[in-house]
C-alpha positions in Angstrom: 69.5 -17.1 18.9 68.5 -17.0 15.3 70.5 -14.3 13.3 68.6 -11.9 10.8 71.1 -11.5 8.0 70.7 -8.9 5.1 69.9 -11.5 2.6 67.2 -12.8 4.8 65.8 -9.1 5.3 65.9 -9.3 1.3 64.2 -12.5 0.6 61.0 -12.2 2.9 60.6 -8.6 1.6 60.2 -10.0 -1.9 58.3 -13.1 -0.5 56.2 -9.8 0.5 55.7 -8.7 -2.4 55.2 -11.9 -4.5 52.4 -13.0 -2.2 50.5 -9.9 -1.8 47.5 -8.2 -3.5 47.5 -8.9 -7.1 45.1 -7.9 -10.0 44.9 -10.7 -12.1 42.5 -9.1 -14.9 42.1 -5.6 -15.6 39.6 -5.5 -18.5 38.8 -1.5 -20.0 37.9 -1.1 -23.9 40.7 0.1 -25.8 38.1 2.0 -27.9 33.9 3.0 -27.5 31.3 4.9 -29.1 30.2 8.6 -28.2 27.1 8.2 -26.3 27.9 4.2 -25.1 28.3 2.3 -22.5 32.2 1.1 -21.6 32.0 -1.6 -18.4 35.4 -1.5 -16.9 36.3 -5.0 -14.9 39.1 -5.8 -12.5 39.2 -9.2 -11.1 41.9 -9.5 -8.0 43.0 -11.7 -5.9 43.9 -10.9 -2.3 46.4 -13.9 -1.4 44.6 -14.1 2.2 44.5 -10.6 2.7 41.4 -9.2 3.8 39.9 -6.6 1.1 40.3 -2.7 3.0 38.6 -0.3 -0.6 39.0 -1.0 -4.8 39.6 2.7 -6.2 39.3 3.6 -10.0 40.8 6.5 -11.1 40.3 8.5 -14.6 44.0 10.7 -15.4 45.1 10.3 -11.7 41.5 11.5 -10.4 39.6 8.8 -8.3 35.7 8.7 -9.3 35.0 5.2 -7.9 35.7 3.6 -4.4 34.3 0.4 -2.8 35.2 0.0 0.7 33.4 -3.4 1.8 33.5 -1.9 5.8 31.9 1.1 5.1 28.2 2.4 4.8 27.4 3.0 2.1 29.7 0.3 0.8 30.0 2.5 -2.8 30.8 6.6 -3.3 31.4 8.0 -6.1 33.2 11.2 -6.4 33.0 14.0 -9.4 35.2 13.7 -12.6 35.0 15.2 -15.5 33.8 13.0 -18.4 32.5 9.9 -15.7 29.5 9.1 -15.2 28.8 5.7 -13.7 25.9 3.9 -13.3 25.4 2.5 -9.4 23.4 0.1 -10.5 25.4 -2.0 -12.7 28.4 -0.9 -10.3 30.2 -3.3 -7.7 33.6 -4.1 -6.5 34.5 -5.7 -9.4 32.7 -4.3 -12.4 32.3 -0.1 -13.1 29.7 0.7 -15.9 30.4 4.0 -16.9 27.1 5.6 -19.3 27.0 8.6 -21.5 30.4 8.5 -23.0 31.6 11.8 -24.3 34.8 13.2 -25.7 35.8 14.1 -22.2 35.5 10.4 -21.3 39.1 9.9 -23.3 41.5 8.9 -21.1 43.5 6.3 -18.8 42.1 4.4 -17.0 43.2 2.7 -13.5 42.4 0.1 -10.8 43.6 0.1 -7.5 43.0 -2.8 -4.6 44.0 -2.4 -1.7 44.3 -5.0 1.8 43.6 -4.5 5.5 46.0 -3.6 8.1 48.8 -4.1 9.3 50.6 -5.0 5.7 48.2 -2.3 3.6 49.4 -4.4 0.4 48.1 -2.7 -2.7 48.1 -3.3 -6.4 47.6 -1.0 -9.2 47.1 -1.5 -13.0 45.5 0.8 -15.7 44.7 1.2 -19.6 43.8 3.9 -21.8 40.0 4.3 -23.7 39.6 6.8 -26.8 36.0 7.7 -27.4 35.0 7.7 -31.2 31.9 10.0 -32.7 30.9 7.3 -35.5 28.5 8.9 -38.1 25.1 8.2 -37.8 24.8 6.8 -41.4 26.7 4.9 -44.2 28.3 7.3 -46.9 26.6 8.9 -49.3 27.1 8.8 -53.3 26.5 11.7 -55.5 26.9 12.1 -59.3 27.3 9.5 -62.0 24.4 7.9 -64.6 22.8 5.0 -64.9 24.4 4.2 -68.4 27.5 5.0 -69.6 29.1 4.5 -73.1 32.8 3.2 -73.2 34.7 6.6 -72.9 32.0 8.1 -71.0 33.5 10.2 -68.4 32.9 8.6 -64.6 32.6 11.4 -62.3 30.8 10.3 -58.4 31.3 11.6 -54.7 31.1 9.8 -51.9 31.0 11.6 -48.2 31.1 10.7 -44.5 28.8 12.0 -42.7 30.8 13.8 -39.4 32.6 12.0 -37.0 36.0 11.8 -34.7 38.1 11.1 -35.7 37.1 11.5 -39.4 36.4 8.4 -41.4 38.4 6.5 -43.9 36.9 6.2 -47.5 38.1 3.7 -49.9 36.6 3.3 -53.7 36.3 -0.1 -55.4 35.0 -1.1 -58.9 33.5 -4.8 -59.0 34.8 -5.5 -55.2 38.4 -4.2 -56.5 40.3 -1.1 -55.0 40.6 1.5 -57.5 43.6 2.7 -58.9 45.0 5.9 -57.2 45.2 8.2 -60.5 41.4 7.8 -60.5 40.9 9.0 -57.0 40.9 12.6 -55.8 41.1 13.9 -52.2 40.1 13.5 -49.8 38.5 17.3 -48.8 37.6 17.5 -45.0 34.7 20.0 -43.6 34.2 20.9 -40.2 30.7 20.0 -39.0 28.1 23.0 -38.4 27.0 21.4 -35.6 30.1 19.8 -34.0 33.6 21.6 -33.9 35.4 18.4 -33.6 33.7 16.4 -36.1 34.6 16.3 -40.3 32.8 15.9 -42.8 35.2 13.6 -45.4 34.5 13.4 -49.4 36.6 11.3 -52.2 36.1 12.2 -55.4 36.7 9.1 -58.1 36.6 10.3 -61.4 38.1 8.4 -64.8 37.0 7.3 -68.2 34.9 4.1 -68.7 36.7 1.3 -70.2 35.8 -2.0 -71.4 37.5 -3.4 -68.1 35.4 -1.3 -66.0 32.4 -3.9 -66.7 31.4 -7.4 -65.9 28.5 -8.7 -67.9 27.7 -4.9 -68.9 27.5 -3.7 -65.5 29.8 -1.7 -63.4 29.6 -1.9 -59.8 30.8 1.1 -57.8 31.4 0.8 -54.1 32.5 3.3 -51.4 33.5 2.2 -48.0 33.9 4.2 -44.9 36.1 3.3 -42.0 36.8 4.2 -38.4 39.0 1.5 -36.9 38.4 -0.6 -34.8 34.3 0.4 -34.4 32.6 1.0 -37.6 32.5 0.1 -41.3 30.0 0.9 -43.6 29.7 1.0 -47.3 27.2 2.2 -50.6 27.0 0.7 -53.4 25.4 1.2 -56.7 25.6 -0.3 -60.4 25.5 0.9 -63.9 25.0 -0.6 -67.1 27.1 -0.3 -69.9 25.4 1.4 -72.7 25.3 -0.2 -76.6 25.1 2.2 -79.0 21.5 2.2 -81.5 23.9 0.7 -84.3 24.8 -2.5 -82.4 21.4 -3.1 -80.7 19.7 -2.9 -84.0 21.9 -4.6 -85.4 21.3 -7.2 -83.2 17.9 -7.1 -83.8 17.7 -8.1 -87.2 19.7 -10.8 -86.8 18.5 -12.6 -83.3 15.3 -11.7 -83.2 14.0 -15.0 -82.0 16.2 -14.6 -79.2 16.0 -13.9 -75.3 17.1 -10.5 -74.0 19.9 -11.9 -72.0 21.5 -13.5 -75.7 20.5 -9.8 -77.4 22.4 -8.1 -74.9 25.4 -10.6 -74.9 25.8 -9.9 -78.6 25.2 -6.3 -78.7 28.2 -6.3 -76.2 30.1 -8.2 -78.1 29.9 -5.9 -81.2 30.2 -3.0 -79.2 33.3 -4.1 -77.8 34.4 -5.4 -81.4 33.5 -2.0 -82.5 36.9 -0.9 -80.0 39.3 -3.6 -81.3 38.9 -5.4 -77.4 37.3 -8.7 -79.1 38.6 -10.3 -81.5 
């Protein structure tokens, strides 16, 4: 008579579990848009076990159940911040629609096998649901021209979102130094309790290394990672004083506009002790 030892016991219970219901893929956004669509996929394999119901859960609450021996096969129940489309819904795929800030949360997918062994396999992961602003941000302030020493005063602003966005200046596709950046303020949306409104000041004195070719190109760009980047750009031209353009008048007069302005530059910065 064959003798069921301990170890025994011990070996086909983890054979068990090794060769049991497994999920192999369990694919959920890490993040998605307000509004959005997030498809949530969990591909399983039953290791020869029939299939008895695939559950998805939102913070411990089920909202999603396919039991392939039932009528109707699909029933959804009521969760707060869930609302899945039926129609794009099966035993492996859950497309949930309308996103809101109450969608936030983790996520999970259970499978579960027929009787007599009931094997079952469970994984989940978590979604955050961004509000991205409807637009890039906005510049205010600054001129068109601007004399070496000018004062440099612009704003940029995010419209409101959640969280609230990232801004980053850059002159000629460089970041700017921090001394000329100010802020950031934050305002609370009128409209939207959880949503700010986000403005960076930048504000500094024109310099000769502010320009390339007698332009400066100022950029803002807003950031909510990992969804959304946007940025606004705009250029101004470094203005020559009367003195050098006429100046450079007399003297090239036979020339194209490009060469005028090349040497009215030149003076100008002459003029500064930058070119010697």
């Amino acid at each position: 008579m064959l003798r069921v030892t301990l170890p025994m016991l011990l070996l086909l219970w983890r054979q068990d579990l090794v060769f049991g219901v497994r999920i192999v893929e369990l694919r959920v956004p890490t993040h998605e848009r307000e509004g959005g669509v997030a498809l949530l996929g969990c591909q399983y394999d039953m290791e020869g076990d029939p299939l008895y119901s695939v559950k998805w859960y939102k913070d411990g609450d089920e909202f999603f159940r396919y039991s392939p021996n039932s009528l109707p096969s699909i029933m959804l129940f009521k969760c707060s911040g869930v609302t899945v489309d039926i129609t794009r819904s099966s035993n492996t795929v859950v497309a949930l629609v309308n996103l809101t800030q109450e969608s936030s949360g983790k996520y999970s997918c259970e499978v579960s096998g027929e009787a007599p062994a009931f094997r079952m396999s469970k994984k989940d992961k978590r979604i955050v649901i961004q509000l991205l602003p409807q637009s890039g941000p906005r510049l205010t302030g600054g001129s068109d021209k601007y004399f070496l020493n000018d004062l440099v005063v612009m704003n940029c602003s995010s419209p409101p979102s959640r969280p609230d966005a990232h801004l980053k200046w850059l002159i000629n596709d460089v970041p700017v130094s921090r001394e000329r950046v100010f802020g950031p303020w934050y305002k609370i949306s009128p409209d939207r309790g959880d949503a700010l409104e986000v403005t960076l000041q930048l504000k500094f004195y024109a310099m000769p290394t502010d320009f390339v070719d007698g332009v400066m190109r100022i950029k803002c760009q807003a950031t909510i990672a990992p969804m959304y980047q946007r940025e606004t750009s705009s250029n101004h031209n470094l203005a020559i004083p009367f003195t050098a353009e006429t100046s450079v008048s007399n003297t090239a007069s036979d020339t194209n506009d490009g060469v005028a302005l090349s040497l009215g530059y030149a003076l100008y910065l002459v003029s500064f002790g930058l070119l010697m």
